[in-house]
N, C-alpha and C positions, 0 to 999 in steps of 0.2 A: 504493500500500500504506500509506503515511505518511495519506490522508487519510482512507483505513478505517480505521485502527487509531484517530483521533482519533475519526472517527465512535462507532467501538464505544465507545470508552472513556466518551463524552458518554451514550448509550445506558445504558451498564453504571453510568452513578454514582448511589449508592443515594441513594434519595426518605429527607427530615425524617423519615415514619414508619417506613421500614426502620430506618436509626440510633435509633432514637428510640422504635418501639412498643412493648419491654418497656416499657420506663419510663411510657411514658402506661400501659399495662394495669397496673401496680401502682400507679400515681398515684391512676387510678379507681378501684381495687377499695378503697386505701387510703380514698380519699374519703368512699368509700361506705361504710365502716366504722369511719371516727373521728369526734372529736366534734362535728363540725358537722350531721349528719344522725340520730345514731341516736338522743339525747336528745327533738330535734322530733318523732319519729315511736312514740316511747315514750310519753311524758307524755300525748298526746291520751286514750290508751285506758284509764291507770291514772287519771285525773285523775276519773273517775264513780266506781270503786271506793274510792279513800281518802276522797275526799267522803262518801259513805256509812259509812265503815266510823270515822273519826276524826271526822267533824264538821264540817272545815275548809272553809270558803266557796274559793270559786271563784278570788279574788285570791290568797288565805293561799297558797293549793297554787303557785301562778304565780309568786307570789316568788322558790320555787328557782329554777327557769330565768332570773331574772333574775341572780340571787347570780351562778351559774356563767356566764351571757354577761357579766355584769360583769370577774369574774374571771378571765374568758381573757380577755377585749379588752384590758384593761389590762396583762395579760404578754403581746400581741400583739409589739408593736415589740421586746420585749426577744427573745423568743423569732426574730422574722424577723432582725434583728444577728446572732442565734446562728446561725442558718442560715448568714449568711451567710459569717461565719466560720471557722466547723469544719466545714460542709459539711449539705446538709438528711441524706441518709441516715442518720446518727447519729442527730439531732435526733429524724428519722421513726419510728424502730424504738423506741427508749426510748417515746416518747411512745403510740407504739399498745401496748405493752407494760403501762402506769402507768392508759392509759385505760380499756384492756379489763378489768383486777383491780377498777379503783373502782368503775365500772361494774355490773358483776357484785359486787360486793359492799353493791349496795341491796338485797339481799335480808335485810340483817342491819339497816335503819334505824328508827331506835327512831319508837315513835309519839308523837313530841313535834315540833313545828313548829321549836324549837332543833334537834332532832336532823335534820329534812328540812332545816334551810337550811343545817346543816354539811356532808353528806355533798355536794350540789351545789359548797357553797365547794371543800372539793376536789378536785372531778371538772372545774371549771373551772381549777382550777389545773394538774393535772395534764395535762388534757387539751389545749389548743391547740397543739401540736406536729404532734397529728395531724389538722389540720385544710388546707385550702386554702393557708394562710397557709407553709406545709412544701412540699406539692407542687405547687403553680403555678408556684414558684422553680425548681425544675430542669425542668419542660417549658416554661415558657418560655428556658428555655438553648436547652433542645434544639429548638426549633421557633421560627422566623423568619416564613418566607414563608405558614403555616400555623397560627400561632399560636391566632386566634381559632377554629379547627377543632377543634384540640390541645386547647384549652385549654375549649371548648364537652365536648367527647369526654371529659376527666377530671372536669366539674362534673357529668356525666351519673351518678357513682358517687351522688351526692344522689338520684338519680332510683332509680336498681335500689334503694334504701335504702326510698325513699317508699314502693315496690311492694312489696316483700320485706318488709321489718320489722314493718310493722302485723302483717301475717298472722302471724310468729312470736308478738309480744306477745299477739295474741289467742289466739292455742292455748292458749299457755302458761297466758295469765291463767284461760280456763277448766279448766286441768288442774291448777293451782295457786293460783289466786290471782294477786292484782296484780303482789307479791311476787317472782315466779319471770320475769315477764316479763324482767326488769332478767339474771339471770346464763345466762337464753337467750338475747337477744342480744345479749351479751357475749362468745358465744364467736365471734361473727363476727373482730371485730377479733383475738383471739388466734389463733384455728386457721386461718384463713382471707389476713386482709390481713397477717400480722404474715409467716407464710413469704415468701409473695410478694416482697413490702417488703425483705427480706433477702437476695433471689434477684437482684431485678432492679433494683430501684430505685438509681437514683446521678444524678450531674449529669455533665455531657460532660467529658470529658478537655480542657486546653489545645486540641488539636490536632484536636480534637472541636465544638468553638463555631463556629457560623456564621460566614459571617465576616461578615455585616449586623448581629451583634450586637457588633460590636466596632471599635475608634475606627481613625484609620489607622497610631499607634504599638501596633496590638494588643493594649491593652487594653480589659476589658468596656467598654462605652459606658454614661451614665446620669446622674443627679444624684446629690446626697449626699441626702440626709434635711434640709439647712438650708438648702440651695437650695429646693430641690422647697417647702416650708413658704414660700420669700420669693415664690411666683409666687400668684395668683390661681388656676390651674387647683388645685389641692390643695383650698381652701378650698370652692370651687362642689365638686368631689365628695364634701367630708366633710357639707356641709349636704345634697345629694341623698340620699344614703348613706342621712344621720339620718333625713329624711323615710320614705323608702321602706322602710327596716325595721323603723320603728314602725308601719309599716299593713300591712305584711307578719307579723309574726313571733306576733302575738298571734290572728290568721284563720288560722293554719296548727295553732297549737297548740290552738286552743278549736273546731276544726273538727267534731268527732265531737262536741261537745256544741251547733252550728252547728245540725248534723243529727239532733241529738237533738231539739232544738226545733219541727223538723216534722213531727213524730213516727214519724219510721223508729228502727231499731234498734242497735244497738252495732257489730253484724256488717256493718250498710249504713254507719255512719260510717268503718271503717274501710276498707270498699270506696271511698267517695268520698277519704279520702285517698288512697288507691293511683292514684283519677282526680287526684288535684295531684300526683302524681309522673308519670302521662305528659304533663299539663301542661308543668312543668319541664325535662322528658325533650325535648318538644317545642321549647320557649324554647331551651333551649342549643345543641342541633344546627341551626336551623337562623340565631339570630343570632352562633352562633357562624360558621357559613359566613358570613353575611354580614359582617360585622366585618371579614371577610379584604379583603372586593372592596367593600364601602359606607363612608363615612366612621362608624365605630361611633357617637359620642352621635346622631345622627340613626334609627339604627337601636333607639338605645336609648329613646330617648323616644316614639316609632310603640309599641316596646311596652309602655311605662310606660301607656299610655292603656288597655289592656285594662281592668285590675284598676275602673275605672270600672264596667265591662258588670259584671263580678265581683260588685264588691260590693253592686252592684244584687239580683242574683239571689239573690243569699246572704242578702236582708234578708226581714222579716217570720215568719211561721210555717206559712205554709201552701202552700209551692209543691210542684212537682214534685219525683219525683228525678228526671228529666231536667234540670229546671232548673238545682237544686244544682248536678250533675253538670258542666254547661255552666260554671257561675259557679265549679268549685271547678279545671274545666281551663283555665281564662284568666288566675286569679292564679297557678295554677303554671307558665303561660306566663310571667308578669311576671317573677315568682323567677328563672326559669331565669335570663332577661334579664339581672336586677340581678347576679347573682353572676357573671357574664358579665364586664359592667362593670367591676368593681371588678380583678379578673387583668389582665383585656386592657389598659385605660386604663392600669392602673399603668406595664404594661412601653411601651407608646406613648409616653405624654406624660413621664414618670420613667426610662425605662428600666433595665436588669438590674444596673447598676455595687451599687446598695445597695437591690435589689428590695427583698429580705425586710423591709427595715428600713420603708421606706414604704411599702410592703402593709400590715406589721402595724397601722400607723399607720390606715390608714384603714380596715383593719379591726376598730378598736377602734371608731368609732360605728358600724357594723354589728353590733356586739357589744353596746353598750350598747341600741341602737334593737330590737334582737329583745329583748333581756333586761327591757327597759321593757314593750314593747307585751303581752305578754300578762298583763300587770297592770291593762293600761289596760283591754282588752277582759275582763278577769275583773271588776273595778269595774264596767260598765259594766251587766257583765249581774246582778251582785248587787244592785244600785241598780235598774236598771229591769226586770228578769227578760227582756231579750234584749239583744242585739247592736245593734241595728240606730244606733243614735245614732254607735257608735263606728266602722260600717260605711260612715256617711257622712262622717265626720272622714278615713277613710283613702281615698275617692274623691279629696276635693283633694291631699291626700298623695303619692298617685301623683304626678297630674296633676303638683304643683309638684316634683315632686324627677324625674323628667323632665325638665321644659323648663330645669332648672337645666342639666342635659348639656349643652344647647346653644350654651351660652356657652363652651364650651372650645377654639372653636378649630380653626385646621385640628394636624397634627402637628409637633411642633417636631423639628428637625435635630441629633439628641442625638449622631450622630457627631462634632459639631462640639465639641469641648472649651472652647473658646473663649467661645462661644454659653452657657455651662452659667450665670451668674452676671445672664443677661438672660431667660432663656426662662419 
């Protein structure tokens, strides 16, 4: 009887995602509605309408999104200490609250180039709370042995974003104007991820944490933020990081005018965005399975090589839309990948003791590397009247900000406290 009741009980103890699946389903739904996804997938569609309508070349307009990836990556680390601190729930709810209002109140942005790069400056300030940098911190608590799954399954909220959100902007834009996109979906984050986020989201109780997340006197396991900065692995992923989201971030946002160029229509650019969100969609469910069971930078760098094929496809003016289509599902394969990287590596190589704090860190040249790159590729195309020069700057880009992952190593033994000051 003693060895069936052990049986059951081993039977009966509930799996990472039973404890654990509110919180990933309002991680993602948060995801998918704060400011790491809904700005990328707005700008592409409004960025032909103010060109026309104010004048503004193709760089001028790209700016903002740099201002605002600026100005969140640089409150990255302040805002991950705050996490880690008082707790991300806090953190998460104010910030989806602050992003959704500014948000939705581009509707009111004056037609002055001053006035477009303020309202970014504080949409970027405001907003990174509610970004990865917030929720990868408590599912990575709550998920150990499954982490890279977890943690593929909440980057997946970028992906329902990519699919979803054009389509809103586009209605909108034709029922209104450019204008009206911005406070339609805006209400996503407020009616939508803001309840949720308040219902379910939290980080595990003491009694609640894995116990692989934690040293053998019971405390988190991890580096400080001044450790993590004295090893070599920190540096190879902030130079990966830089590479991969300047050739990422500027093809994502000038995509529907990518598209424009081979003369399909507004309606087909943003259908091919929707194809780089099941790109992405793709990338993260299945490297994030693998991360679990394959040494991740190995896994990572097989798929940094895609966006090669990519940005092949994406070059010139006359190809298919099969083609595009092909070329626009492989970089959002990559995407998926790299935002992959950046959660999982942290909590491996850095572990959970001061996540937030060296997350945000290296999610600050992920920030500045998207907020540059569509500057790059809007110069590019106002100088030459296409893409394709800065399409082939970002093929090496991949490649080398890949094979950089390789240098990191197998995983260091961050239970070991001991260990913390050598690793």
């Amino acid at each position: 009887m003693a060895t069936s009741a052990a049986q059951q009980g081993t039977v009966s103890a509930p799996s990472e995602f039973q404890l654990g699946g509110r919180v990933l389903a309002a991680a993602l739904l948060g995801t998918a509605c704060g400011a790491s996804p809904l700005p990328f997938n707005v700008l592409p569609l409004v960025m032909g309408p103010i060109h026309a309508e104010y004048g503004w070349d193709f760089a001028q307009i790209s700016v903002g999104m740099t201002i605002f990836g600026t100005s969140a990556c640089l409150l990255a680390p302040f805002i991950g200490g705050l996490a880690d601190r008082i707790g991300v729930r806090t953190v998460a709810l104010w910030s989806l609250l602050a992003f959704g209002l500014v948000f939705g109140s581009f509707y009111f942005v004056p037609g002055t180039l001053a006035g477009w790069y303020g309202f970014w400056l504080l949409l970027g300030v405001i907003g990174i709370g509610s970004t990865p940098v917030t929720w990868s911190r408590a599912v990575s608590m709550w998920f150990t042995r499954h982490r890279g799954l977890a943690l593929g399954m909440m980057l997946l909220g970028t992906s329902l974003a990519a699919i979803v959100v054009p389509q809103i902007a586009n209605r909108a834009i034709a029922v209104g104007g450019w204008r009206l996109a911005f406070p339609a979906v805006a209400l996503l984050p407020l009616l939508l991820a803001l309840p949720v986020t308040y219902l379910w989201f939290r980080e595990p109780r003491p009694g609640e944490v894995a116990a692989a997340a934690l040293t053998a006197d019971g405390e988190v396991e991890g580096l400080t933020l001044a450790q993590a900065v004295r090893g070599y692995r920190f540096w190879m992923l902030i130079g990966s990081i830089i590479l991969v989201s300047i050739a990422y971030g500027g093809a994502h946002i000038h995509m529907a005018q990518i598209v424009a160029l081979h003369g399909f229509t507004a309606a087909t650019g943003a259908s091919v965005l929707g194809i780089v969100a099941l790109g992405i969609l793709a990338g993260r469910v299945l490297v994030g399975l693998l991360f679990d069971r394959v040494w991740a930078p190995g896994v990572a760098f097989a798929s940094m090589l895609l966006p090669a094929v990519a940005c092949s496809l994406l070059m010139g003016t006359g190809n298919s839309l099969q083609m595009l289509m092909t070329g626009a599902f492989l970089l959002g394969f990559a995407a998926g990948a790299e935002s992959d990287v950046i959660a999982f590596l942290t909590a491996r190589y850095f572990g959970m003791r001061h996540y937030g704090r060296i997350y945000g860190m290296l999610y600050m040249p992920f920030g500045i590397g998207s907020g540059i790159s569509p500057i790059l590729y809007g110069a590019v195309r106002d100088r030459t009247g296409s893409y394709d020069a800065m399409l082939i700057a970002a093929i090496f880009m991949f490649a080398a900000g890949g094979a950089m992952l390789l240098t990191l190593g197998r995983y260091p033994n961050l239970g070991d406290q001991r260990g913390h000051q050598t690793v």
